[in-house]
N, C-alpha and C positions, 0 to 999 in steps of 0.2 A: 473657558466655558461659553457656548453660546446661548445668549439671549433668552433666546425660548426656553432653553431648558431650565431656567430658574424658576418656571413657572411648573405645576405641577399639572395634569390634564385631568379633566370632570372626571371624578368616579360615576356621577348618575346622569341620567335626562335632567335630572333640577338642575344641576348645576351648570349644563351645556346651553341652559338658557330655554329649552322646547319644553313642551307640553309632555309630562314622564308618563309612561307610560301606565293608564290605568288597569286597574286588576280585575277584568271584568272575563265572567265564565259563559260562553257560549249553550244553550241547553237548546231541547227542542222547543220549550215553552217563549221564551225571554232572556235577553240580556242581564246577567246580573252586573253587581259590584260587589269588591268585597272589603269590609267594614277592615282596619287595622286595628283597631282597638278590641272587636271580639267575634271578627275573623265569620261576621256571616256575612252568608250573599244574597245579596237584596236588589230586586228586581228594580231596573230602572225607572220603569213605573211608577213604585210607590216610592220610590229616590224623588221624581219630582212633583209628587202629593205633599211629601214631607216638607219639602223644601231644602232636601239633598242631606236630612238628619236621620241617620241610624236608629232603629230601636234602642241601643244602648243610649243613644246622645251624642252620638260622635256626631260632630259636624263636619262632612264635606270640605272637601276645597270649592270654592268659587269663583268662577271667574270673572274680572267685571262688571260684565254685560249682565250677566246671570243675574250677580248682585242687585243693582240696579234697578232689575227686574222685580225682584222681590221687594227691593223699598220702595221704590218711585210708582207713583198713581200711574194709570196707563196710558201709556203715550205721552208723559209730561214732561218728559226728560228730552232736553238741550244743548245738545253736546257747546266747549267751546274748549279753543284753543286746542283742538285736535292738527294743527299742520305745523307743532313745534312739537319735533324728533330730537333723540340726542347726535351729537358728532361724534367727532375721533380726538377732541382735544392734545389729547399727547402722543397720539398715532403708535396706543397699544398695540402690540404683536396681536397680528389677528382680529379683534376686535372691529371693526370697520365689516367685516365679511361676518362677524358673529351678529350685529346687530341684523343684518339683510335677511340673515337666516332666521331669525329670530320671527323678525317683521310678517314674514310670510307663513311662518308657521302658527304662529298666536293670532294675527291679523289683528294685530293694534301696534299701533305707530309710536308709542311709550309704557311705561308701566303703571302709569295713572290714566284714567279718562276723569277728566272735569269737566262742569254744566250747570243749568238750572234744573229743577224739579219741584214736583208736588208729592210730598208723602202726605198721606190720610189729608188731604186739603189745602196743608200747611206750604206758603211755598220756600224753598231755601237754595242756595248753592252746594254743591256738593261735588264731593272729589269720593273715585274710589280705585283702590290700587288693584292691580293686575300682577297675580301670581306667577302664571306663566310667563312675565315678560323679566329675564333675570331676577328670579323671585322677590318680585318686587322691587330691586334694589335702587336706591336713588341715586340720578345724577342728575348734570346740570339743567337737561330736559324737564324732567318731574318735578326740582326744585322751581324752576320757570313756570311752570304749568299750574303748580298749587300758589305758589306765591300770588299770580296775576287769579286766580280764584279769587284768592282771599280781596285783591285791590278792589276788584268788580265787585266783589259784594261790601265789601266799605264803601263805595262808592252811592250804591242803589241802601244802604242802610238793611242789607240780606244777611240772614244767619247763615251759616256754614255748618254742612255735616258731613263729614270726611269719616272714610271706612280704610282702616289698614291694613295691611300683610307686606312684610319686608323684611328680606337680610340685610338690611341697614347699605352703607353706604357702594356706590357702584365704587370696585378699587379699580378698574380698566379707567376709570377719571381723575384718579388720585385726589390732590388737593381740592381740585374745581369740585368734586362731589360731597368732600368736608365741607367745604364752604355753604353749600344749599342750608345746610341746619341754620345757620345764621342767619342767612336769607330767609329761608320761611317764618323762622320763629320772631323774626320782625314785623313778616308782614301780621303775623295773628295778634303780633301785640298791638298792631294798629289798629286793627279792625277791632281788637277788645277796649282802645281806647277809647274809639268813635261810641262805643255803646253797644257794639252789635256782640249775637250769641255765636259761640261755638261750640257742637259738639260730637264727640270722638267716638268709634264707634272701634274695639279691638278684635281682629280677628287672628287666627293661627298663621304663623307666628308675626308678633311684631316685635322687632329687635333691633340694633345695633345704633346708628346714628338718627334712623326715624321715631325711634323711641325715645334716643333723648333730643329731639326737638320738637315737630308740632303734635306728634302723637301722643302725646301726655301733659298738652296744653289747653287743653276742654275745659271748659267754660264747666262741661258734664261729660264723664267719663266711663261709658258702657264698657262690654266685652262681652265676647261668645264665650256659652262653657269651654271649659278644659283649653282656651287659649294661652299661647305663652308668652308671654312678653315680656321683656329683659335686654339689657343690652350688652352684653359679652355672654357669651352659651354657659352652659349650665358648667360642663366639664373643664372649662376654662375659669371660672371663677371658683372651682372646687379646687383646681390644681394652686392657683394662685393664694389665696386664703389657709391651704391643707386643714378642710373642715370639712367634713364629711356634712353634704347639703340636708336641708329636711326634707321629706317626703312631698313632692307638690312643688318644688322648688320652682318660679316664675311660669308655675299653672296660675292663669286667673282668680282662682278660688281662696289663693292663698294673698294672693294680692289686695282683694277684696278685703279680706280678713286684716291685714296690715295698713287697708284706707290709702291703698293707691287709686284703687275703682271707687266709680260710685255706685255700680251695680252690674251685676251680670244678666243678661237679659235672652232669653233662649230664641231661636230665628222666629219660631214662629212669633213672635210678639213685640218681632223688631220693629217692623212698620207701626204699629199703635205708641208704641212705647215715643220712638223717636216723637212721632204727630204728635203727643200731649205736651213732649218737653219743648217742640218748637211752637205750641199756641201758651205754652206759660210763659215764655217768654216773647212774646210776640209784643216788640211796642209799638205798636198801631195799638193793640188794645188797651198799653198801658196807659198811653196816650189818651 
């Protein structure tokens, strides 16, 4: 049997690593979108009045920059360590051509962008994952990239506020990408030795090897409604276990309720939210 064929080929746009194609209806008026959870179509427009959240509550995918956009005061935001890309470590089939494809289609050079920023005053470091780039998925790049985050702001005595969405670990890097969870979750425990805050911000989906390492190592533990976060999929740990799951099964809501989160906090009220928890803990003033 050859090589390739052990692998199986993307059933979707998410999994080919590009940007999937959105569900948006042409009319004479407006561009719409349309809502998966209760299938209306909602003009772009008021998509970004919202801050890309449905009248029902559905939240959007975000990308990024977008993100970003919405938490970070304006113009505040400092990009760093953007000219560490991933490689080919084990010279996956294909993979080397997928990342190029990728690159130019998403236009970011990893799945994370890390920086400095001012949300509502406050200033901190911050990492935020990137959906469309292998849905987030970590490898030895993005473990690089958040790790030296976190060193820089132990250094400077800077809180950290890191935003997730990840299928857990990149498998085109095999072990090197296991590895990152170890690495990261070092570097946080350094920087929470030194003194300094961190805190987590959950978005749709965070899962697999990001979730069990600095994703769920906050200092303070947010999340978007209806986000899911878990680390083996839902139907995988139903088949394993043979228990038919509860309703909500690694929805945010329910996590909440079982005091994995510390709170769920709706987009519009992210920025505030985040700014109060970075001036109570701010030790300059503790100081």
């Amino acid at each position: 049997m050859a090589f390739n064929a052990m692998f199986r080929k993307p059933k979707n746009e998410l999994e080919k690593g590009g940007r999937p194609p959105e569900k948006r209806v042409e009319s004479d008026v407006e561009i719409t979108e349309t809502c998966p959870l209760c299938n209306r179509a909602t003009p772009i427009s008021e998509l970004l009045e919202s801050l890309h959240v449905c009248q029902c509550g559905h939240c959007f995918r975000l990308t990024a920059r977008q993100r970003i956009g919405y938490l970070a005061d304006k113009d505040s935001f400092s990009e760093l360590f953007d000219e560490i890309e991933s490689s080919d470590p084990l010279g996956f089939p294909g993979y080397a051509e997928k990342l190029e494809l990728i690159k130019k289609t998403v236009r970011e050079p990893e799945a994370v962008v890390c920086g400095t920023a001012f949300v509502g005053g406050q200033g901190c470091a911050m990492f935020v994952m990137e959906p469309y780039f292998m849905m987030g998925s970590m490898g030895a790049a993005v473990g690089e990239k958040i790790t030296r985050l976190f060193e820089y702001a132990q250094e400077r005595s800077m809180p950290v506020v890191g935003c997730t969405v990840s299928g857990g670990a990149r498998m085109q890097e095999g072990l090197v990408s296991l590895m990152q969870m170890a690495k990261t979750s070092g570097a946080v425990r350094r920087h929470s030795d030194a003194g300094n805050f961190y805190l987590t911000l959950l978005t749709n989906p965070t899962t697999g090897g990001v979730t069990a390492s600095f994703a769920m190592q906050g200092d303070v533990t947010v999340a978007e409604p209806g986000a899911i976060v878990g680390f083996a999929g839902a139907r995988v740990v139903e088949q394993t276990v043979r228990k038919k799951l509860p309703p909500g099964f690694q929805k945010a809501e329910l996590l909440l309720e079982h005091g994995f989160l510390d709170m769920i906090v709706l987009r519009k009220n992210q920025r505030q939210v985040i700014s109060e928890l970075l001036k109570m803990h701010d030790r300059r003033e503790i100081a």
